[in-house]
C-alpha beads as a LAMMPS data file, in Angstrom:
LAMMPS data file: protein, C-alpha beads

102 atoms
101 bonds

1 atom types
1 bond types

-500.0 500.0 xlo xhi
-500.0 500.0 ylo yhi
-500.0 500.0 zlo zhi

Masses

1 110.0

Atoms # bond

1 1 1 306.497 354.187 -475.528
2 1 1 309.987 353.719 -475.652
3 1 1 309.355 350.513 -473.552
4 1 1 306.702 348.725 -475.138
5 1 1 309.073 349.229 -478.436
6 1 1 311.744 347.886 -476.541
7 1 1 309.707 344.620 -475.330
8 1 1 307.943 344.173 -478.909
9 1 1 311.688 344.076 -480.323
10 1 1 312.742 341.867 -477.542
11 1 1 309.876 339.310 -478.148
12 1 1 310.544 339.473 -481.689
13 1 1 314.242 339.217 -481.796
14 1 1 314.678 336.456 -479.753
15 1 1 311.564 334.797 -480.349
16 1 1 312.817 331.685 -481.924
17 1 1 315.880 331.011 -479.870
18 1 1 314.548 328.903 -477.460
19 1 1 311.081 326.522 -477.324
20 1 1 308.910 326.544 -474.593
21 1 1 310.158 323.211 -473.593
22 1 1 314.213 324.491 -473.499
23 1 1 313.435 326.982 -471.216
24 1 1 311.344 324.672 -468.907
25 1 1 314.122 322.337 -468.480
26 1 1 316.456 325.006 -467.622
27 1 1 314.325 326.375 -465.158
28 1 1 313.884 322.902 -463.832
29 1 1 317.664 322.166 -464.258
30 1 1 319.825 321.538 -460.512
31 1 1 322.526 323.194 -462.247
32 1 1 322.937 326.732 -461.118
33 1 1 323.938 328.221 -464.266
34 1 1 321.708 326.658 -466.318
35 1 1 318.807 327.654 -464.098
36 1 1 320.285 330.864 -463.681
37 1 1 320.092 331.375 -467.348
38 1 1 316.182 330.396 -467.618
39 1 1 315.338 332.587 -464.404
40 1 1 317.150 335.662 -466.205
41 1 1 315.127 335.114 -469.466
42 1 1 312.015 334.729 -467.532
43 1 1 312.746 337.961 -465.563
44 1 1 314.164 339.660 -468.478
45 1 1 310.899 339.615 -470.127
46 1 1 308.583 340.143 -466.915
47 1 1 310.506 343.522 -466.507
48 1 1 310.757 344.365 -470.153
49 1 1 307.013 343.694 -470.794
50 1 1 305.661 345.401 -466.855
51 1 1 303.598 347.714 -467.377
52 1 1 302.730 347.934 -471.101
53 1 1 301.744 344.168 -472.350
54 1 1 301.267 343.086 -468.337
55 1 1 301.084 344.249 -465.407
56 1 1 302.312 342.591 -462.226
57 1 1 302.285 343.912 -458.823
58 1 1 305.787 345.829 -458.295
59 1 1 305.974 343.436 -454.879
60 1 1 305.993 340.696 -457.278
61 1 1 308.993 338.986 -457.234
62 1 1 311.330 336.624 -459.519
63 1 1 310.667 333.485 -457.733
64 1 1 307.110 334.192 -458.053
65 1 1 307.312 334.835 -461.543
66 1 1 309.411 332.105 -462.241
67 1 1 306.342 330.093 -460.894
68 1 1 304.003 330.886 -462.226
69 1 1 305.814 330.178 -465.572
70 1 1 306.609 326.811 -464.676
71 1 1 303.140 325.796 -463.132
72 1 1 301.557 327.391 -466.533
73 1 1 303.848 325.491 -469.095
74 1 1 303.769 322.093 -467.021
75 1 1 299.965 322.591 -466.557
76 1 1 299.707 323.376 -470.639
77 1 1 302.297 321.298 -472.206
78 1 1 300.859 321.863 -475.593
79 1 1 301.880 325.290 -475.730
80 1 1 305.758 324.552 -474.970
81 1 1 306.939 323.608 -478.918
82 1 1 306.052 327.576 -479.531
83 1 1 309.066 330.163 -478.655
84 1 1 309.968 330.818 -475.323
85 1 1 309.527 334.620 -475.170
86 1 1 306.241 334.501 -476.584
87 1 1 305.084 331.873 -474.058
88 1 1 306.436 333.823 -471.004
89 1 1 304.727 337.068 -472.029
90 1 1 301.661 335.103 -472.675
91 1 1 301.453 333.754 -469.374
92 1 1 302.400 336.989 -467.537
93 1 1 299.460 338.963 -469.880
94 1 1 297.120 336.620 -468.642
95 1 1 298.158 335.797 -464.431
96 1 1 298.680 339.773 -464.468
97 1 1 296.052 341.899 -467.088
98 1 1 296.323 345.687 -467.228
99 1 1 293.233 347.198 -466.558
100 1 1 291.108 346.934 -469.618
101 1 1 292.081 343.601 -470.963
102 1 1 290.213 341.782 -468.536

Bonds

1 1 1 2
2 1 2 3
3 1 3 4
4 1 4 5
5 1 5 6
6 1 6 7
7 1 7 8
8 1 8 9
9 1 9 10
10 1 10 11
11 1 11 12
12 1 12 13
13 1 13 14
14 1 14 15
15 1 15 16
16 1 16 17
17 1 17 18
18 1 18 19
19 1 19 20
20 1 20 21
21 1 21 22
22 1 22 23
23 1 23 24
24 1 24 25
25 1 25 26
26 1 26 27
27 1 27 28
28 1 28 29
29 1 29 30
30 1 30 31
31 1 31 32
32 1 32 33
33 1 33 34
34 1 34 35
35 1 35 36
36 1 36 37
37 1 37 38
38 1 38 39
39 1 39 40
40 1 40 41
41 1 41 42
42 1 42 43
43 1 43 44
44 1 44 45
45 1 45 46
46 1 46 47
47 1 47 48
48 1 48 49
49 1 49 50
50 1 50 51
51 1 51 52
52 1 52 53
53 1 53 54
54 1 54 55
55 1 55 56
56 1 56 57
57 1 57 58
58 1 58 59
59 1 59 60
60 1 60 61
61 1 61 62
62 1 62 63
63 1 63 64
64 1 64 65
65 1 65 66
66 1 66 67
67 1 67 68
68 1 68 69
69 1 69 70
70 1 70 71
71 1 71 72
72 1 72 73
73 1 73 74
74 1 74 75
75 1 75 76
76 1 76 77
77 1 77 78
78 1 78 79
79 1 79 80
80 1 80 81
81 1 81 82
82 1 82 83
83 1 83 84
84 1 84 85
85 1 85 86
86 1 86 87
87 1 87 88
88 1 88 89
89 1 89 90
90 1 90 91
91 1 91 92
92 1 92 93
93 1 93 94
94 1 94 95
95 1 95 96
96 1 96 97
97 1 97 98
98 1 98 99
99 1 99 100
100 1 100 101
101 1 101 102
């Protein structure tokens, strides 16, 4: 419980400080830190949000993440004006379902 309140206040609280379309160049960015700092929102969420809004294989890994995020938002770029962390955990609910939510 304690972590699904923890990714619900996450999502919330930092919903609106970046757009879909920020964190896609970032991720996309040659510049280490900048891409650093769109891989560790992108991970940030996936572990925050494992196991209670998604569920992704514990082999998973960043890079794959990461991935999948950017093939999603490229491949939907109507989607990217919305907030950042609502896009990622989107994306991850619906590559990786719990069982259920199928």
């Amino acid at each position: 419980m304690k972590k699904l309140f923890a990714a619900l206040f996450f999502v919330s609280s930092s919903a609106h400080a970046i757009t879909g379309n920020e964190l896609l160049a970032s991720l996309e960015n040659k510049e280490p830190g900048i891409q650093l700092y769109g891989i560790g929102f992108v991970t940030a969420i996936a572990d925050i949000t494992r196991n209670t809004l998604q569920c992704s294989p514990a082999v998973s890994t960043y890079g794959q993440v990461k991935d999948v995020v950017i093939k999603y938002m490229k491949e939907n770029p109507e989607i990217r004006h919305f907030p950042a962390s609502q896009i990622v955990t989107f994306i991850l609910k619906q590559t990786w379902p719990c069982k259920g939510e199928i």
